[in-house]
C-alpha positions as CSV (number, residue, x, y, z in Angstrom):
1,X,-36.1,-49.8,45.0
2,X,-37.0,-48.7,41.4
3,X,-34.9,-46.2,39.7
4,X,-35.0,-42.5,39.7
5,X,-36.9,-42.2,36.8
6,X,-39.4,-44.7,37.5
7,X,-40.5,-43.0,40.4
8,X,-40.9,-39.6,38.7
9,X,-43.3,-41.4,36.4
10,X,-45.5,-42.0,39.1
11,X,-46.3,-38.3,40.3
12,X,-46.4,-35.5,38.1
13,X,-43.1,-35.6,36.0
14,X,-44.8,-38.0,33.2
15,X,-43.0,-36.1,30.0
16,X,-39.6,-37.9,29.1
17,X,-38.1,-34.2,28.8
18,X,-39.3,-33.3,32.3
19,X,-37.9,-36.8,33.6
20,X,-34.6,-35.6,32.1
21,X,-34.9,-32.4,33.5
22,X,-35.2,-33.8,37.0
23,X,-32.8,-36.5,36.5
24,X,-29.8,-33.9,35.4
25,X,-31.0,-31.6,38.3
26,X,-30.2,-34.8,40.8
27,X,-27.1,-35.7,38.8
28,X,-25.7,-32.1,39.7
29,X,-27.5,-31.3,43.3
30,X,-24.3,-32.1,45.3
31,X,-23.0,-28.9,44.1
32,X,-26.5,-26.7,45.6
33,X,-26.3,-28.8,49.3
34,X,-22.9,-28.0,49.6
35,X,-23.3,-24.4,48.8
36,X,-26.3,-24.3,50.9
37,X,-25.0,-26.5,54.1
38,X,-28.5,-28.1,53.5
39,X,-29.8,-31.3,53.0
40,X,-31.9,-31.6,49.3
41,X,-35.0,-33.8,48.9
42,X,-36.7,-33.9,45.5
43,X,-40.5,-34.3,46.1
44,X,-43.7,-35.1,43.7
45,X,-47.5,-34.5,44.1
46,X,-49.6,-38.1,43.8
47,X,-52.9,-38.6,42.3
48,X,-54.3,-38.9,45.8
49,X,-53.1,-35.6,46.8
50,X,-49.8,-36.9,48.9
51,X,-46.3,-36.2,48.0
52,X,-43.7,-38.9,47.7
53,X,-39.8,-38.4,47.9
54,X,-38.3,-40.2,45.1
55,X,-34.6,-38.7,45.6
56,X,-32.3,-37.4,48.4
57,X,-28.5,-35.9,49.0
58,X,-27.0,-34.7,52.2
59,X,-24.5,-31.7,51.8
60,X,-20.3,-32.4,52.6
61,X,-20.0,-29.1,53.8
62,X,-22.1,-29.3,57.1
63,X,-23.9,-31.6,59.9
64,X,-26.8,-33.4,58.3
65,X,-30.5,-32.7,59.1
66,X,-31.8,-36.1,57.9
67,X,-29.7,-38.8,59.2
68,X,-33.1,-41.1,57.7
69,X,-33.7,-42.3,54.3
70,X,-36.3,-40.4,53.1
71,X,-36.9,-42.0,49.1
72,X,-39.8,-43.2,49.0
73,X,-41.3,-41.3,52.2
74,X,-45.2,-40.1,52.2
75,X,-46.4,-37.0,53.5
76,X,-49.9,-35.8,53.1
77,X,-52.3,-33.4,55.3
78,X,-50.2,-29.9,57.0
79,X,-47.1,-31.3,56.7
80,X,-47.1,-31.2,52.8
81,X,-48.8,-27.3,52.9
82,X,-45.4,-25.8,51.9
83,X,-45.0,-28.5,49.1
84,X,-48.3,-27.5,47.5
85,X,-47.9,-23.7,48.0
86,X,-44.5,-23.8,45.8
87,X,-46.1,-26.1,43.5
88,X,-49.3,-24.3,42.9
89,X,-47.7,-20.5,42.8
90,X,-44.8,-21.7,41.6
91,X,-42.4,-19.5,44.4
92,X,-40.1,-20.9,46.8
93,X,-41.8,-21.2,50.3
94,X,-40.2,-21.2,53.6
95,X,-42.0,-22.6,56.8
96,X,-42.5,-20.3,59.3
97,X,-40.9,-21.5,62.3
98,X,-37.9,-24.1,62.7
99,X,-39.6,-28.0,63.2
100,X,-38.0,-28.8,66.9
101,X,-40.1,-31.6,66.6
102,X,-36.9,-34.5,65.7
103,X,-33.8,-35.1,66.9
104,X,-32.3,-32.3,65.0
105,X,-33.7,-29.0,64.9
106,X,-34.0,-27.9,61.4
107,X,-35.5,-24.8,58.8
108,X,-37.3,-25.9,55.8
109,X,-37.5,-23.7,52.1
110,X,-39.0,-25.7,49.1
111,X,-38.1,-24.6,46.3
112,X,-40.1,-25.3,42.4
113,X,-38.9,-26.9,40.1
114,X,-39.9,-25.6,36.6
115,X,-39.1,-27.1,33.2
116,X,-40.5,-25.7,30.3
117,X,-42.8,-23.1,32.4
118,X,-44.5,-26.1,34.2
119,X,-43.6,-27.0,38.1
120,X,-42.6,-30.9,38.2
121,X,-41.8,-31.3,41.3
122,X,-40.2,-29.2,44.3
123,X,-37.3,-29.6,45.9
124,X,-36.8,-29.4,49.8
125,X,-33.5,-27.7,51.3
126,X,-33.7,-28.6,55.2
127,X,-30.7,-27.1,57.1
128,X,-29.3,-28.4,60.4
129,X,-29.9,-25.6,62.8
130,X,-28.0,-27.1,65.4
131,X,-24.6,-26.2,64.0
132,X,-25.8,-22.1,63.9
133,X,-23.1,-19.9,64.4
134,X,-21.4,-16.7,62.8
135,X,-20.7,-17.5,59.1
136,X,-17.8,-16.6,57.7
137,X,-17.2,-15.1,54.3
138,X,-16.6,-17.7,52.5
139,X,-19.7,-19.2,54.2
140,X,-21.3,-16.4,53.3
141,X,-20.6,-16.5,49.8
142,X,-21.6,-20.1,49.5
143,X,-25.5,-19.2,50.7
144,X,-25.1,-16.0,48.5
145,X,-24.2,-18.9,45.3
146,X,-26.5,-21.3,46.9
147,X,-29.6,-18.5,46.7
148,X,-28.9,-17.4,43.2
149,X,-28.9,-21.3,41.9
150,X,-32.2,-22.0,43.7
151,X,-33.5,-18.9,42.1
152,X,-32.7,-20.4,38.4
153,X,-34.1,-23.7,39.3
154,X,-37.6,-22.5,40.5
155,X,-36.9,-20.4,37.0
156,X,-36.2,-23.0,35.0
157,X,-32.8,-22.1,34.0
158,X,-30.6,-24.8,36.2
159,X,-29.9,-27.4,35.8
160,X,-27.9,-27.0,32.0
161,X,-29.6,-29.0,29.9
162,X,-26.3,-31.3,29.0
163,X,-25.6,-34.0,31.5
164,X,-22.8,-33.4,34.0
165,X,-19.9,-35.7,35.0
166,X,-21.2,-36.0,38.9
167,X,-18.3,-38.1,39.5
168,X,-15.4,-35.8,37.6
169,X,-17.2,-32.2,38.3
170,X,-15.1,-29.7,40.9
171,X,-17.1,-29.4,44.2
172,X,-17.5,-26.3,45.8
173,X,-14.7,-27.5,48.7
174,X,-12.4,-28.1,45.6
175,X,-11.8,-24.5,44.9
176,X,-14.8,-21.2,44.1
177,X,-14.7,-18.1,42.0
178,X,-17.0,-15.6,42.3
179,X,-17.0,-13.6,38.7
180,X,-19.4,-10.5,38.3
181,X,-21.4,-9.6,35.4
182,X,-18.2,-8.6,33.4
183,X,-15.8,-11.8,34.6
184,X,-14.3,-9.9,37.3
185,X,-13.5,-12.0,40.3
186,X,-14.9,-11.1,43.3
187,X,-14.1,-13.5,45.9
188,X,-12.1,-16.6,45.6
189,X,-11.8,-19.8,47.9
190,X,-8.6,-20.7,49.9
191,X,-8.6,-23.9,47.8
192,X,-9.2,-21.9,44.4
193,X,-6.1,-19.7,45.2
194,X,-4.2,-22.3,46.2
195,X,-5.1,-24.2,42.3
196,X,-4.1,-21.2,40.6
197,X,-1.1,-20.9,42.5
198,X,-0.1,-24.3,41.5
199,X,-1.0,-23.9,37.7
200,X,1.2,-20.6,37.8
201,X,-0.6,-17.5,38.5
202,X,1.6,-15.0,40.9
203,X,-0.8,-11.6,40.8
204,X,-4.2,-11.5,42.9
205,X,-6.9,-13.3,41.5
206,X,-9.4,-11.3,43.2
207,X,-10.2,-8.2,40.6
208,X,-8.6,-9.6,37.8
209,X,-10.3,-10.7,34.5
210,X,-10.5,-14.6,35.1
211,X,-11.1,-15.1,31.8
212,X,-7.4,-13.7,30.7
213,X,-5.6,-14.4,34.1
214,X,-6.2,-18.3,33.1
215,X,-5.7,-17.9,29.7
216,X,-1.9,-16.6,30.5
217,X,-0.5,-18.7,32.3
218,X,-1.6,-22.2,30.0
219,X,1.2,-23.8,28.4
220,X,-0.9,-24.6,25.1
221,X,-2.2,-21.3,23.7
222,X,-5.0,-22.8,22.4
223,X,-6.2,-24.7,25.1
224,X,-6.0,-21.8,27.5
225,X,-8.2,-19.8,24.3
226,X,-10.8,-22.2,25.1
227,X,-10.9,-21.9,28.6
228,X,-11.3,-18.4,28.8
229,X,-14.0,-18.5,26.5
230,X,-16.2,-20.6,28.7
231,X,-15.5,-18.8,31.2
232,X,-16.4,-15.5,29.5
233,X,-19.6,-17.6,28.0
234,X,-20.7,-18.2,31.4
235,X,-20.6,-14.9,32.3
236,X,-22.8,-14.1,29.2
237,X,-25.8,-16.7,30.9
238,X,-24.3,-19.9,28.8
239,X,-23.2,-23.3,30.4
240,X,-19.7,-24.2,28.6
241,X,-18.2,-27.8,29.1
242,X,-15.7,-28.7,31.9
243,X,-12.1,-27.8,30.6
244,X,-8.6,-29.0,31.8
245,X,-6.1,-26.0,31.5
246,X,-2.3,-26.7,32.2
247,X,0.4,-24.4,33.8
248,X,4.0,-25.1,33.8
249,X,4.1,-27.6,36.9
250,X,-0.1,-28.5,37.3
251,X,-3.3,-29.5,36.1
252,X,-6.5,-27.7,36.8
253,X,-10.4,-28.7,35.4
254,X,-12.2,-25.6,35.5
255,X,-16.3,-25.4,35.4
256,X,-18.1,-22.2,34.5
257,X,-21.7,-21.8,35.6
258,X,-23.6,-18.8,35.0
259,X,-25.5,-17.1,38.1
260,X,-28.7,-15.6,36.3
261,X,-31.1,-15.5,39.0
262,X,-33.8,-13.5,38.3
263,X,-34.2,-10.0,39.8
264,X,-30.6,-10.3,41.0
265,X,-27.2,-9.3,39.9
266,X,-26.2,-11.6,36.9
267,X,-22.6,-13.4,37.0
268,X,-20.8,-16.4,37.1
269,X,-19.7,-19.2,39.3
270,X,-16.0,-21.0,38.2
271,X,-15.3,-24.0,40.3
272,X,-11.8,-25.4,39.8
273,X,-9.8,-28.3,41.2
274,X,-6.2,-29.8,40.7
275,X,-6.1,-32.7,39.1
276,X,-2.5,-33.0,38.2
277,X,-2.4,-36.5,39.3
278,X,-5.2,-37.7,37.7
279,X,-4.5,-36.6,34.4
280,X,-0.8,-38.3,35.0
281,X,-2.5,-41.7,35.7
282,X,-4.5,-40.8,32.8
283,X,-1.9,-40.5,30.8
284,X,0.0,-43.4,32.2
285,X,-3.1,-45.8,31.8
286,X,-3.4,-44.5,27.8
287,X,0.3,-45.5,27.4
288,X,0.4,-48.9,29.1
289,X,-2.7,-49.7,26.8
290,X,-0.7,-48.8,23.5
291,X,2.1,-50.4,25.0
292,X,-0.3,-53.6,25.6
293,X,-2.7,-53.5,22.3
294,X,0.8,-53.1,20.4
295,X,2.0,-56.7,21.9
296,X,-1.2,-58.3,20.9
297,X,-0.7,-56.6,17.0
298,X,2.6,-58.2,17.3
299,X,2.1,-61.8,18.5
300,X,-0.3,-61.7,16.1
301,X,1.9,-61.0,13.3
302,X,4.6,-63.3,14.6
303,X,1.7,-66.4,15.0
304,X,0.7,-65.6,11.6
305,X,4.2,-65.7,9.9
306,X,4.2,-69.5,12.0
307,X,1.3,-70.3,10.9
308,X,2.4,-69.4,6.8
309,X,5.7,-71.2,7.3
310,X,4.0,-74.4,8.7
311,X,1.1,-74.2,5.8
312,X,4.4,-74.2,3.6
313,X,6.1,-76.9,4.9
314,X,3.0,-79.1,4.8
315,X,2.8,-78.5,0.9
316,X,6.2,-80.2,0.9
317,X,4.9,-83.0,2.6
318,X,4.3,-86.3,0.8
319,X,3.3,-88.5,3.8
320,X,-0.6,-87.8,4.4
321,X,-0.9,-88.2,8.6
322,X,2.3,-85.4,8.8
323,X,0.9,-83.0,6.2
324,X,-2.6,-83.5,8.1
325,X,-1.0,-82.9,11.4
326,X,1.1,-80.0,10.3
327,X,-2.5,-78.4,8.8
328,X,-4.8,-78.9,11.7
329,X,-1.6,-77.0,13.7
330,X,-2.0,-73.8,11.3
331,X,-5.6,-74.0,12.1
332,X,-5.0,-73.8,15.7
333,X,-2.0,-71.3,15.7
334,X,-4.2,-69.4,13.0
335,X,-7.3,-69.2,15.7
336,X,-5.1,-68.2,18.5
337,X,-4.0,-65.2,16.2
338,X,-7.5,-64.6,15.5
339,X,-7.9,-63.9,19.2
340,X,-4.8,-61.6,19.7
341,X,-5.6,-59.7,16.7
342,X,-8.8,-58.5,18.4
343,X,-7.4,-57.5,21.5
344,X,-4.9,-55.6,19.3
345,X,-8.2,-53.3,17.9
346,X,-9.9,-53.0,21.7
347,X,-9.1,-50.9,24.0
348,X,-10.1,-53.4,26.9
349,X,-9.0,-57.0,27.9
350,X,-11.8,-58.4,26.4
351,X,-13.0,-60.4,23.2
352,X,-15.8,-60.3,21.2
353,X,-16.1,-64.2,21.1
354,X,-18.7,-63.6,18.5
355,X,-16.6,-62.2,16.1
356,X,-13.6,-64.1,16.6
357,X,-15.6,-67.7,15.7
358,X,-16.9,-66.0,12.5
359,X,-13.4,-65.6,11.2
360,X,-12.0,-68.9,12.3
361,X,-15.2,-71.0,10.9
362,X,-14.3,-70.4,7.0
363,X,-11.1,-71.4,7.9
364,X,-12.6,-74.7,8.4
365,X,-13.4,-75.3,4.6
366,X,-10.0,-74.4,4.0
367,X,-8.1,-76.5,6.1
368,X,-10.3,-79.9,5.6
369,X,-11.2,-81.6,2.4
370,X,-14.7,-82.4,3.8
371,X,-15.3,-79.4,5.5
372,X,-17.2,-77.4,2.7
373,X,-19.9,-80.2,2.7
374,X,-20.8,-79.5,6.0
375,X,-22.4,-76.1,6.7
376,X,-21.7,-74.6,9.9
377,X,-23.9,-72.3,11.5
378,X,-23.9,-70.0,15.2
379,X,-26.9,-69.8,16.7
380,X,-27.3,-67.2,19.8
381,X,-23.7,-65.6,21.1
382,X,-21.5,-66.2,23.6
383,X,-20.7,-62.1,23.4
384,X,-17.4,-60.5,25.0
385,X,-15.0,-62.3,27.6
386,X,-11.8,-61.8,29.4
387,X,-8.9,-62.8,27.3
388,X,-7.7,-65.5,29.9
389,X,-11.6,-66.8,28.8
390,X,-11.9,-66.5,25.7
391,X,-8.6,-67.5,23.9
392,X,-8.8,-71.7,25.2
393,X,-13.0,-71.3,24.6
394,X,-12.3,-70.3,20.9
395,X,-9.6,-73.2,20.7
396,X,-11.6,-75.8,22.3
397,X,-14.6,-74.5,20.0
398,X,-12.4,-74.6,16.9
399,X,-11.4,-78.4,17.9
400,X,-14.8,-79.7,18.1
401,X,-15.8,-77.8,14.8
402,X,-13.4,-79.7,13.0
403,X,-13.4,-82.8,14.4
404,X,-17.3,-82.9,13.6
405,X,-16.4,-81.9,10.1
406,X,-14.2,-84.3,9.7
407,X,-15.4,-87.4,11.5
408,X,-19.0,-86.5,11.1
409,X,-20.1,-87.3,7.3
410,X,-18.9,-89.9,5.2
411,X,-16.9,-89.5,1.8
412,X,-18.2,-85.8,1.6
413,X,-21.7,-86.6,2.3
414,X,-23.4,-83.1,2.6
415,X,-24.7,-82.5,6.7
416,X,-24.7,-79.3,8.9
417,X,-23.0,-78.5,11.7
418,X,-24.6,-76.1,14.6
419,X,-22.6,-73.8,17.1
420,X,-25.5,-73.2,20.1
421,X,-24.6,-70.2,22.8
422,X,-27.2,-71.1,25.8
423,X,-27.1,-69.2,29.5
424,X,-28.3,-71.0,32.5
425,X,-28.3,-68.5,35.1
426,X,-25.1,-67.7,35.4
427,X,-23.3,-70.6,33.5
428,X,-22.6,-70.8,30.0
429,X,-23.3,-73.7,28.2
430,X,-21.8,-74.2,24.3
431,X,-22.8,-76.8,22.1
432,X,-21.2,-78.0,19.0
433,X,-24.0,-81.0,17.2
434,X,-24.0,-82.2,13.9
435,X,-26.8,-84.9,11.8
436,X,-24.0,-86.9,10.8
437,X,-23.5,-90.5,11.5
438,X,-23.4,-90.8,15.0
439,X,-20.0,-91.8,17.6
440,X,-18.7,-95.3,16.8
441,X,-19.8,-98.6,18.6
442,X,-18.2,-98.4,22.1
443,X,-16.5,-95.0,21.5
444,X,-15.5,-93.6,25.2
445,X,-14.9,-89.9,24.9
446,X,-13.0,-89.8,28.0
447,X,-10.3,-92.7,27.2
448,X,-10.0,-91.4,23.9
449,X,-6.0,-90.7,23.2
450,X,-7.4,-88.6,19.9
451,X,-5.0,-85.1,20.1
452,X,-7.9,-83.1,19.6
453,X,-10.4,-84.4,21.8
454,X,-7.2,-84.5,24.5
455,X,-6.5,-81.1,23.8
456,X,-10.4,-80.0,24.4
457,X,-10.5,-81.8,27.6
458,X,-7.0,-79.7,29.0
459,X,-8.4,-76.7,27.6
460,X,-12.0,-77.0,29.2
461,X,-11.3,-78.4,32.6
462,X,-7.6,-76.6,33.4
463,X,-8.2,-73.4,31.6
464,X,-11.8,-73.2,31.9
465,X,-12.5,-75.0,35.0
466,X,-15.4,-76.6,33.1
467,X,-16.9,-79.8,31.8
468,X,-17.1,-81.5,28.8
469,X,-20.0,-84.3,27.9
470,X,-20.2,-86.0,24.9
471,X,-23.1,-88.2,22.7
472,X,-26.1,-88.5,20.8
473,X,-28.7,-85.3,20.6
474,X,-31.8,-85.7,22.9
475,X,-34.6,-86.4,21.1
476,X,-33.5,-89.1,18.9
477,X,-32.0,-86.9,16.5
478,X,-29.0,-88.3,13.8
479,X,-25.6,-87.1,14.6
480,X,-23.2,-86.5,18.0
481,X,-23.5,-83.3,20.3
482,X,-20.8,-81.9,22.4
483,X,-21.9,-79.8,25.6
484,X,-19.6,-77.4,27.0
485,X,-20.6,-76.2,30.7
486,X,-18.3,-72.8,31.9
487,X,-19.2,-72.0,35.6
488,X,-19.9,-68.4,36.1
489,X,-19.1,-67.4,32.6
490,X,-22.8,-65.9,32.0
491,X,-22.4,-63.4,33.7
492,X,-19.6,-61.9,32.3
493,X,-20.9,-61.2,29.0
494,X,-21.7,-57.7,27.9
């Protein structure tokens, strides 16, 4: 199925700010089925003279009146009559009589959508007649909401033009204020009392100024300034951003909507829900990752000190093979601090692998006498892994770097070394080559008791769960390549 926006680009809505339009009016028509008990279907005229569905919500709030998928549904002929009366006057249309016709007797309107003073598309509210009974007032009030918003869309003024939060945005169930043109309340939810009950509030919400009755009871002054200003803001016909305000024992996000329907009573819908818990997980989560990015500073720190005492101690050393040994272990404490001191700076379990070989190769130069001859370059990227990934890659990496600068070139010769980042499908594949002299006579990489080449080996296939292959670049080419294979490791670059 293609996306949303690629099917809008096929009827009428060919602008990218009309696309937009429609795509913010589908991130936030959950909101206008539940208000309206109605299934919403977004429809758009096609050069042929059909119309084609390209997106569809059913409401929480009531029985369904399309249990079938209708995206990407055709309907040409009588049946589309309503969708080209709205679209040509530019009026919502409602069909005359009920369709008894399916399994579920249902009541079309279609509604315009305008954007700009130019229809786009129209939007279908089908409503499950089945379930007809006496409404209640809250009922009531929803359809009253529900009319005003479908008012402002076939006007042009709904959706708000900045994105909404779909996934964080009060529903209506959540809690709904009803606020006339001067921020009065006029009818409040069950669930809305109940919220500003929790947050603090003791007086009746119905026919008091919203605006200061939240305001009052915040903890943080300011914060409860803010909120009553979008809330007075949406009673002036603005949209103001979703707002957490915070009594003495709860949490509440409160959304202001303005109701601006034209030739009716102008106002304000508030929808507000608790979300104590979830800003204490919140909170929580932002804790544990300080607590978590200030280990990583601090093994990084503590490697680093390691790593300075052993580059001392190998100064001190007059026997070559230990000062060597004791070097090529600061390189390798030195590139798992590296690692650690990028997780430190991120504010997810993950490494730019990238970035973390570019500091470790000029370490390279410094840690080998032959090293600066050889010049090392990355070609493609490997991009971010899991730590549990990334810290034995940049290790085993490292290892075959400088064994190919050391092993590779004789008595300095000059020579280059490549670092290759390939995908195949969902594998990663690394390779380490170099145009230097080739693997010795008989050399068998895996009976080889060299530490380094060892400590590849362990890090690739226990760590990794990889495999390691080692010899001579295809096509005839001077020098040794290494080939690293890591099983599913494609996939999880970003």
């Amino acid at each position: 199925m293609s996306s949303l926006s690629e099917r809008l680009t096929r009827g009428s809505a060919s602008q990218p700010a009309q696309i937009d339009h429609a795509r913010r009016l589908v991130a936030d028509w959950q909101l206008l089925a539940d208000l309206s008990f109605a299934d919403l279907t977004l429809w758009v005229p096609l050069a042929d003279g059909g119309w084609w569905c390209v997106a569809q919500v059913r409401p929480l709030t009531a029985p369904t009146s399309q249990p079938e998928d209708l995206v990407g549904a055709e309907v040409s002929g009588p049946a589309a009559e309503p969708f080209v009366v709205a679209h040509r006057d530019g009026r919502p249309v409602t069909e005359g009589e009920p369709d008894w016709s399916g399994s579920t007797p249902r009541r079309r309107e279609v509604v315009p959508v305008r954007h700009d003073g130019v229809v786009v598309a129209v939007l279908a509210r089908d409503t499950n007649l089945a379930a007809t009974r006496a409404p209640s007032t809250l009922e009531l009030t929803y359809l009253d909401i529900a009319a005003d918003l479908c008012l402002m869309v076939s006007a042009g003024t709904f959706p708000p033009e900045k994105l909404v939060d779909a996934e964080m945005s009060p529903r209506a169930g959540d809690g709904l204020v009803r606020l006339n043109s001067t921020g009065c309340a006029v009818y409040a939810s069950p669930n809305a009392l109940s919220a500003y009950r929790r947050i603090g509030v003791r007086g009746d919400v119905v026919g008091a100024d919203l605006a200061r009755l939240t305001r009052d009871v915040a903890v943080d002054r300011v914060a409860g300034e803010a909120v009553a200003a979008g809330i007075r803001a949406a009673a002036a016909g603005r949209f103001p951003d979703p707002m957490d305000v915070e009594g003495a024992t709860a949490t509440m996000l409160v959304r202001a909507l303005p109701l601006q329907a034209p030739g009716e009573e102008a106002g304000a819908l508030v929808l507000v829900r608790d979300v104590t818990d979830v800003r204490r997980r919140d909170r929580a989560l932002l804790t544990k990752d300080a607590t978590i990015r200030e280990i990583h500073h601090r093994v990084k720190n503590n490697l680093q000190t390691v790593a300075a005492l052993l580059r001392l101690q190998a100064r001190r050393m007059t026997e070559p093979a230990a000062r060597e040994a004791l070097e090529e272990s600061v390189r390798r404490v030195s590139s798992i601090a590296v690692v650690h001191e990028t997780l430190a700076g991120s504010r997810e379990d993950v490494v730019d692998v990238d970035d973390v070989l570019d500091q470790v190769l000029p370490m390279l130069g410094d840690l080998t006498s032959v090293g600066p001859a050889a010049r090392t370059r990355r070609i493609g990227q490997i991009g971010e892994l899991p730590s549990v990934t990334a810290t034995p890659l940049v290790l085993a990496v490292t290892e075959l770097l400088h064994n190919a600068a050391e092993h590779a070139f004789r008595d300095g010769a000059p020579g280059s070394i490549e670092l290759v980042a390939e995908r195949d499908g969902e594998d990663l594949v690394v390779r380490v080559r170099d145009d230097g002299r080739g693997l010795p006579e008989g050399f068998d990489p895996v009976a080889s008791d060299g530490l380094g080449l060892q400590i590849v080996r362990t890090l690739v296939t226990s760590e990794l769960d990889g495999t390691l292959v080692m010899g001579p670049p295809a096509g005839d080419r001077p020098g040794t390549e290494v080939v690293l294979t890591l099983p599913g490791a494609g996939r999880l670059r970003r």
